[in-house]
N, C-alpha and C positions, 0 to 999 in steps of 0.2 A: 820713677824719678822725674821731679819736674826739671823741664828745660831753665837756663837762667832769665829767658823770659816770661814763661809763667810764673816762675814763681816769685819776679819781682810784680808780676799782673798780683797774684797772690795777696804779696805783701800790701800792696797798695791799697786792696780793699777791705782786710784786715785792718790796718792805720787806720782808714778814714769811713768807714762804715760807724754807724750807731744806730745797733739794733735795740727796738723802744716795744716794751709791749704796754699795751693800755692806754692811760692819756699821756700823751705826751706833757703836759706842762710838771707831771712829776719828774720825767726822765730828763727834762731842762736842767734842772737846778744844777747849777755847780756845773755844768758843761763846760764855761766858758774857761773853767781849772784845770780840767782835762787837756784841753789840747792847747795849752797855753804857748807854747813855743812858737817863733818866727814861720810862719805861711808865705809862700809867694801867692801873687795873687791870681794865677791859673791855676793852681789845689784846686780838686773837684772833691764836695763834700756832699756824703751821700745818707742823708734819716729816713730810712726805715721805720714806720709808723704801723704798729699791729694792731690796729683799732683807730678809734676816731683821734681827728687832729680840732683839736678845739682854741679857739684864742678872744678873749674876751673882747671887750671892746676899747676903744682909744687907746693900744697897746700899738708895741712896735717893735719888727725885727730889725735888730744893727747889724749890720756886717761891719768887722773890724780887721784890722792887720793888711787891706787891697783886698778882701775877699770881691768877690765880683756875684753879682745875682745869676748869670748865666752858667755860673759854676756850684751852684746851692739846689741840688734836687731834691727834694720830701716825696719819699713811696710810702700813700698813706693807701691800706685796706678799706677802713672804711671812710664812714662819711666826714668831709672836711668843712669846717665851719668856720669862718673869721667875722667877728665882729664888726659893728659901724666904727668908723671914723679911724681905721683901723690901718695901718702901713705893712704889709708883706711885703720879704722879698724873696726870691728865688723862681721855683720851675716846682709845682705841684703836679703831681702824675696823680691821679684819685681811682681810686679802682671802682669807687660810687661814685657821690654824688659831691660836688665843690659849690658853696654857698656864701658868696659873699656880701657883707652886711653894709646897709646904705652908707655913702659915700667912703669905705673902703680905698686901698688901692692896693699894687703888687706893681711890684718891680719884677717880670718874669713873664713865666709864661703858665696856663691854668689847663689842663687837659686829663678830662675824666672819660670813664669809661660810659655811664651814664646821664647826669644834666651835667653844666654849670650855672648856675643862675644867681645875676650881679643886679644888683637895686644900687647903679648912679655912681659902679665902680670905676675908677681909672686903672686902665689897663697899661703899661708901657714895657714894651717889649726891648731886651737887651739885645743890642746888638755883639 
C-alpha cells in the first residue's frame, strides 16, 4: 500500500508524463487538446522520447498557459536533431547525440550522454 505521498508522487507522474514511441512530431499532434486545462506555471512536464526527436527547420516550440523552459524536460533515447533557424525550448536530456542546426537556439539547457554539436547556436540558460 502506497503512502499518501507516494502516491500523489504516483499520481503526478502519471498526469504529466507523455510516453511517445518513434518520432515524436506524430505523437505532437493534438497534444495541445490533451492537457488543455489551466497549468500553473511551476507544473513540470516531462516527454519521454523512445526514438529520435527530430524538428525541422524555421519551426518553433511555444510554451503557453506561464509554462516556464526550466520546467519542460525531453528524455529522448536516441539521436536529437533540431533544425536551422530553429527556437527550442526547455531542458534536452539525450541519451546520444544532440545536434543543433545553424543559427538555432533553445531556451534550456542541452546535456547528452554523448556530443552536442551547435553550428552559431544561442544557448540561454533559464534561471
Amino acid at each position: 500500500m502506497l503512502t499518501p505521498v507516494a502516491h500523489a508522487l504516483v499520481a503526478f507522474f502519471v498526469l504529466f508524463m507523455y510516453a511517445m514511441l518513434g518520432h515524436a512530431d506524430q505523437a505532437f499532434a493534438g497534444l495541445a487538446g490533451r492537457g488543455a486545462r489551466q497549468r500553473a506555471a511551476t507544473d513540470v512536464w516531462i516527454f519521454k522520447v523512445a526514438g529520435t526527436l527530430d524538428m525541422a527547420a524555421a519551426k518553433n516550440v511555444i510554451l503557453s498557459g506561464g509554462a516556464l523552459p526550466q520546467n519542460i524536460f525531453w528524455q529522448v533515447s536516441g539521436v536529437v536533431t533540431i533544425g536551422a533557424n530553429t527556437r527550442f525550448k526547455g531542458i534536452i536530456l539525450g541519451q546520444t547525440i544532440i545536434n543543433f542546426g545553424n543559427l538555432a537556439s533553445i531556451d534550456g539547457r542541452l546535456l547528452a550522454q554523448s556530443a552536442v554539436v551547435l553550428d552559431a547556436t544561442t544557448v540561454t540558460v533559464p534561471q
